[in-house]
C-alpha positions as CSV (number, residue, x, y, z in Angstrom):
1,X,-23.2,-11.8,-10.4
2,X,-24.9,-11.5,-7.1
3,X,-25.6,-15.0,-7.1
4,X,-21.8,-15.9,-7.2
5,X,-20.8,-13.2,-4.7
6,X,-22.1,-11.7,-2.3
7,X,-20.4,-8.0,-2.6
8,X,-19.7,-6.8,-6.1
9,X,-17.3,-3.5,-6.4
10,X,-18.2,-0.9,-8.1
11,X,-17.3,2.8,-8.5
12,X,-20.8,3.6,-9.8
13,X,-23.8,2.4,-8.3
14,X,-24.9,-1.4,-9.8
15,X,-28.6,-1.5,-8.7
16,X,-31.9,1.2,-8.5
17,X,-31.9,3.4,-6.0
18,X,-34.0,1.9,-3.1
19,X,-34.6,2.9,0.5
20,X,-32.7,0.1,1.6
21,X,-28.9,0.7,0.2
22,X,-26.8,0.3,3.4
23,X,-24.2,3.6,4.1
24,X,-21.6,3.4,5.8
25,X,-20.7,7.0,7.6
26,X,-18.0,8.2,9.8
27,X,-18.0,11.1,12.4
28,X,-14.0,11.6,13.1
29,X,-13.7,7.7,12.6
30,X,-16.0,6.2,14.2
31,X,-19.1,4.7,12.0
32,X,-22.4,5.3,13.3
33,X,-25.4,2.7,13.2
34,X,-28.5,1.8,13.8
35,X,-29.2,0.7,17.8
36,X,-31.9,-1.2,19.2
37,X,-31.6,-2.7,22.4
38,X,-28.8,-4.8,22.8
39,X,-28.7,-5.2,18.7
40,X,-27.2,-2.7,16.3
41,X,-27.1,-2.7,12.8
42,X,-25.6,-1.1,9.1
43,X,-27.4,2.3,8.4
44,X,-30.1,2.3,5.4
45,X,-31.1,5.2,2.9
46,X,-34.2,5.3,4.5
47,X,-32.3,5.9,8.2
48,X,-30.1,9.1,6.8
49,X,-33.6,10.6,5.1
50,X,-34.9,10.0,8.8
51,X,-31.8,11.2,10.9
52,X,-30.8,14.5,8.1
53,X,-27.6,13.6,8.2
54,X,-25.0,16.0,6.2
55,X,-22.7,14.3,4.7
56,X,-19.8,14.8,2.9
57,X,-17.1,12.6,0.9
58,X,-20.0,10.1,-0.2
59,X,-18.6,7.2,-2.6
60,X,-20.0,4.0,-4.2
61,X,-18.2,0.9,-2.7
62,X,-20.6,-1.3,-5.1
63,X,-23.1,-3.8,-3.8
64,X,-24.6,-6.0,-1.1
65,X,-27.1,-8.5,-1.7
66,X,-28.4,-6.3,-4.6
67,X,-28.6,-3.0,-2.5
68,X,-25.7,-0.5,-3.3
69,X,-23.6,0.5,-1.0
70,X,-21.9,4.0,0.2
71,X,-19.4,5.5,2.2
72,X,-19.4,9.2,3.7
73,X,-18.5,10.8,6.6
74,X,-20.5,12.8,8.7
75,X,-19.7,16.8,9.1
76,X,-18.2,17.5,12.4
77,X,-21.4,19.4,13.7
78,X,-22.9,15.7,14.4
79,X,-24.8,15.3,17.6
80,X,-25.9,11.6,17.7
81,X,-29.9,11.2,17.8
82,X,-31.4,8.8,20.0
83,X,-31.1,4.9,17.8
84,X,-27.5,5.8,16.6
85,X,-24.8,4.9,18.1
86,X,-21.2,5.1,16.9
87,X,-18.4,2.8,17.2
88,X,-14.7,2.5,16.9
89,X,-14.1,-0.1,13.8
90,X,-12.4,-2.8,15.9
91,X,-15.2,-3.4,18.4
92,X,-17.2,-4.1,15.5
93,X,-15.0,-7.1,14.6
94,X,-17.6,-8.7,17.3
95,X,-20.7,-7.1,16.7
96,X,-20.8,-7.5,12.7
97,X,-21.0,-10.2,10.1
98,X,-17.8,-10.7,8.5
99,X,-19.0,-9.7,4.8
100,X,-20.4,-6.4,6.9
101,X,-17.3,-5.4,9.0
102,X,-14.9,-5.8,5.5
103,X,-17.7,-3.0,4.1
104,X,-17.1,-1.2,7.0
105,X,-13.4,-1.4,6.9
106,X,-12.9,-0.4,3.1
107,X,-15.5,2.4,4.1
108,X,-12.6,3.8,6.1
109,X,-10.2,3.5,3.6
110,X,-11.3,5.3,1.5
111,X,-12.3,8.2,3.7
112,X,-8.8,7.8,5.0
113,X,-7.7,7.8,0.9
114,X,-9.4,10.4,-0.2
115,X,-8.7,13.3,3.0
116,X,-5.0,12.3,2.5
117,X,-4.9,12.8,-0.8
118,X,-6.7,16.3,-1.5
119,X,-3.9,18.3,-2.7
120,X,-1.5,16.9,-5.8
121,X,2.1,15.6,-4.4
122,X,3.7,16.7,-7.1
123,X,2.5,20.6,-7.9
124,X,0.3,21.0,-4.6
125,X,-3.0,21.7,-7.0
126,X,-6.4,20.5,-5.8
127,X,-7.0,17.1,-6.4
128,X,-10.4,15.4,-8.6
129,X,-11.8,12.5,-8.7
130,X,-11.5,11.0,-12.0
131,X,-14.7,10.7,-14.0
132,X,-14.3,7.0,-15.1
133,X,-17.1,4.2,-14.2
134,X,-14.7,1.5,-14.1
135,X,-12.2,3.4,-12.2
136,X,-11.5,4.8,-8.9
137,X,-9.0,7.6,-9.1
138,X,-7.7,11.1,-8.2
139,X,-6.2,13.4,-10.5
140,X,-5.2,16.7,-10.8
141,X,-6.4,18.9,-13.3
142,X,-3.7,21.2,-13.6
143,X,-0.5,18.6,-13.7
144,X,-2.3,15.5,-14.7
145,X,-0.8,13.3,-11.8
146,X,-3.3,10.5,-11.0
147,X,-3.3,8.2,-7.5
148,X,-5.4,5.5,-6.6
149,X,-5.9,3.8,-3.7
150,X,-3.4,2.4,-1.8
151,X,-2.6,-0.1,0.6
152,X,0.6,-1.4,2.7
153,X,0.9,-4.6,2.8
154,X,1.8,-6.9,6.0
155,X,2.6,-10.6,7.0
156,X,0.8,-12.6,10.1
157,X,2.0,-16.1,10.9
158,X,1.3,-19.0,13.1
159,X,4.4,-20.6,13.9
160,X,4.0,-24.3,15.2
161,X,6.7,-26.6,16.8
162,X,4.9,-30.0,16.9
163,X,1.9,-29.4,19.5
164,X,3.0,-26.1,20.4
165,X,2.4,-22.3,19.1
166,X,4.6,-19.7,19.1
167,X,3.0,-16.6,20.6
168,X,4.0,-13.3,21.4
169,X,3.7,-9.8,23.6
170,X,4.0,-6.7,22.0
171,X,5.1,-4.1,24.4
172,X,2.0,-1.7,23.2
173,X,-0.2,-5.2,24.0
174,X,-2.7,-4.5,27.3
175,X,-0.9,-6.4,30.1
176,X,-0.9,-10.3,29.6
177,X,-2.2,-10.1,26.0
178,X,-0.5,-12.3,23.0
179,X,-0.6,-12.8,19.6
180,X,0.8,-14.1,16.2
181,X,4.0,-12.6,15.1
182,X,3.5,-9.7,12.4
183,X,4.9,-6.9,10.0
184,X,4.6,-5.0,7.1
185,X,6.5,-6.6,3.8
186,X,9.5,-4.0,2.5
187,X,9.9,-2.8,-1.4
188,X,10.9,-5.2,-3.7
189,X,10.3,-8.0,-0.9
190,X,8.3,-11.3,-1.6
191,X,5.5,-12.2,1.6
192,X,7.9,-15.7,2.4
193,X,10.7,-13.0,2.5
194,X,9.0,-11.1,4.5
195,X,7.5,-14.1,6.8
196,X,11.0,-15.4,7.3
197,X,12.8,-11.8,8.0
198,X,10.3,-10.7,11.0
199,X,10.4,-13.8,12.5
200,X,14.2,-13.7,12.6
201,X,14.2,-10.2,13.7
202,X,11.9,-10.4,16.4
203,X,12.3,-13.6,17.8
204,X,15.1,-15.0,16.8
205,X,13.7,-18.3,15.1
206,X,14.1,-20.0,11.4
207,X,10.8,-21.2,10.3
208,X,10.1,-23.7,7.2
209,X,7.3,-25.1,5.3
210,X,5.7,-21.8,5.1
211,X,1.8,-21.9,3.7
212,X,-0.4,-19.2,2.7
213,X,-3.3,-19.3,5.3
214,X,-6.1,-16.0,4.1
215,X,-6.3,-12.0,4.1
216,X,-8.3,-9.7,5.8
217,X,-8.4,-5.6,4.6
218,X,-7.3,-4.1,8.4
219,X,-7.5,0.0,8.1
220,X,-5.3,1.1,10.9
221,X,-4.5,2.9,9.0
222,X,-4.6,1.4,5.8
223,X,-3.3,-2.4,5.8
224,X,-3.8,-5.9,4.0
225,X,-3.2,-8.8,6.4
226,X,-1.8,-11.6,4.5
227,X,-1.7,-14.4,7.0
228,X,0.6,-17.6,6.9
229,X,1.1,-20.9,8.9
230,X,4.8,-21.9,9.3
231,X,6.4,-24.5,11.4
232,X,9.9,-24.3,13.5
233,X,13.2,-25.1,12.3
234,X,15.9,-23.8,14.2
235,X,16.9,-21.3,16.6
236,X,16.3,-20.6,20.3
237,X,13.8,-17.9,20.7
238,X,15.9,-14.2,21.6
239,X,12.9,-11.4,21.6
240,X,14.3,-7.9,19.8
241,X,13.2,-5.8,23.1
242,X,11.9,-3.3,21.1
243,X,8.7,-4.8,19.7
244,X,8.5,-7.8,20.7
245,X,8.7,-8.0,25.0
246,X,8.0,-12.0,25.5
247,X,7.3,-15.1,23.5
248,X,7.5,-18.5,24.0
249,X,5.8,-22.0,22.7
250,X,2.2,-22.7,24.1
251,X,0.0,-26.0,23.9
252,X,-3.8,-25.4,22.9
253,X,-4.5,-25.7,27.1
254,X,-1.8,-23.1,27.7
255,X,-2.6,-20.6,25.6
256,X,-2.9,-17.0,27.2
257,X,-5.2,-14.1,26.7
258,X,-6.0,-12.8,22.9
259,X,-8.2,-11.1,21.2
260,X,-11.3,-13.5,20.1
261,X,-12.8,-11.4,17.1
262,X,-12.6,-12.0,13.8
263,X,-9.2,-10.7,13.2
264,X,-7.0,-13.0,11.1
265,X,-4.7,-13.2,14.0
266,X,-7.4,-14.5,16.5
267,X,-8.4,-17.0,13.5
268,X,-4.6,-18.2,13.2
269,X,-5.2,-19.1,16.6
270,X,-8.6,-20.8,16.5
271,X,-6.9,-22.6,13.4
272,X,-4.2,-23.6,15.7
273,X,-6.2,-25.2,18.5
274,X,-8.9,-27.3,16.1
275,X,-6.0,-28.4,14.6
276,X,-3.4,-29.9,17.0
């Protein structure tokens, strides 16, 4: 399997233990690495036997290159030892290898998962993890209610209009930055539902020809990106005021200030300008 992908899940871990499986930890959501210099890098076994780290809410995520790999988070007591640093998730969009930073990101998720989900939502009991290999799950023992993880999911789209990219500023952007339109699909609603109803709603446009474009995992707190390219049909653009601030059409020259990393919204972008 390894030889056809590079990460294979697992609830259990797929490999011997060796002192090189990587761990993923958080201290109150930050993830702490390795730091050398300018370089950091994904914690080892052999780094938390060297550091004593306590840690608590440990899971198998699978595998990496043959060496397992865990998430936990550190107990609140940390003090950070000289080598370790620890990092918000999102500056790590630069600093990490893409396969790395999606570890690190469903590392999150399920810390976020499993601390929101200790007690049963239907009879308040304490809440298990199900003993099942194949399986990630918690139950309760004393009602039987079951949860797995969960994620919401939400649209992205690049909207072009011949040599031209619709971009936008969110009033929570820093001052000046821009983006792709966004937002999270509704119950019962299809992602070219959804694509076509934000658009609308925050800027006023129709769009056509719309064409899947990739996903990214994007825990904050717990979302799937599903990213689209669309072109313009009709409409003049008419902001809501209450997400959306500015927008208008930009040439590949006259684009404005976003966030290079490797979120799918910076790659919609970078899409954009090879491109047109």
């Amino acid at each position: 399997m390894k030889d056809y992908m590079r990460f294979e899940a697992s609830v259990v871990p797929l490999y011997s233990k060796s002192a090189e499986d990587l761990w993923f930890p958080y201290n109150n959501g930050k993830l702490a690495v390795k730091s050398k210099g300018d370089e950091i890098s994904i914690l080892r076994r052999k780094d938390l036997e060297e550091f004593d780290f306590k840690l608590a809410h440990t899971q198998c995520m699978g595998a990496l290159d043959g060496y397992n790999c865990f998430s936990s988070e550190i107990k609140d007591n940390f003090k950070t030892p000289s080598g370790i640093e620890i990092y918000d998730l999102k500056p790590l969009t630069f600093l990490l290898e893409e396969e790395l930073f999606l570890l690190a990101a469903k590392s999150l998720l399920l810390l976020n998962w499993e601390k929101c989900h200790r007690y049963c939502g239907v009879c308040g009991y304490y809440m298990e993890r199900k003993n099942n290999e194949s399986e990630r799950a918690l139950f309760c023992p004393k009602c039987g209610y079951t949860t797995w993880p969960k994620t919401s999911p939400a649209i992205i789209v690049a909207i072009t209009k011949g040599d031209q990219i619709l971009l936008a500023h969110n009033k929570n952007f820093p001052k000046g930055m821009y983006s792709v339109i966004a937002g999270f699909v509704e119950l019962g609603e299809t992602f070219e539902q959804c694509v076509r109803r934000e658009v609308y709603e925050e800027v006023g446009i129709r769009i056509k020809n719309i064409k899947y474009f990739g996903s990214q995992p994007w825990p904050f707190p717990n979302s799937m990106m599903i990213g689209f390219t669309a072109e313009y049909l009709d409409g003049e653009i008419n902001v809501d005021g209450e997400e959306i601030v500015h927008a208008d059409w930009f040439s590949k020259d006259e684009i404005p200030k976003y966030k290079k990393s490797k979120s799918i919204g910076a790659e919609l972008i970078e899409w954009f300008k090879r491109t047109h």
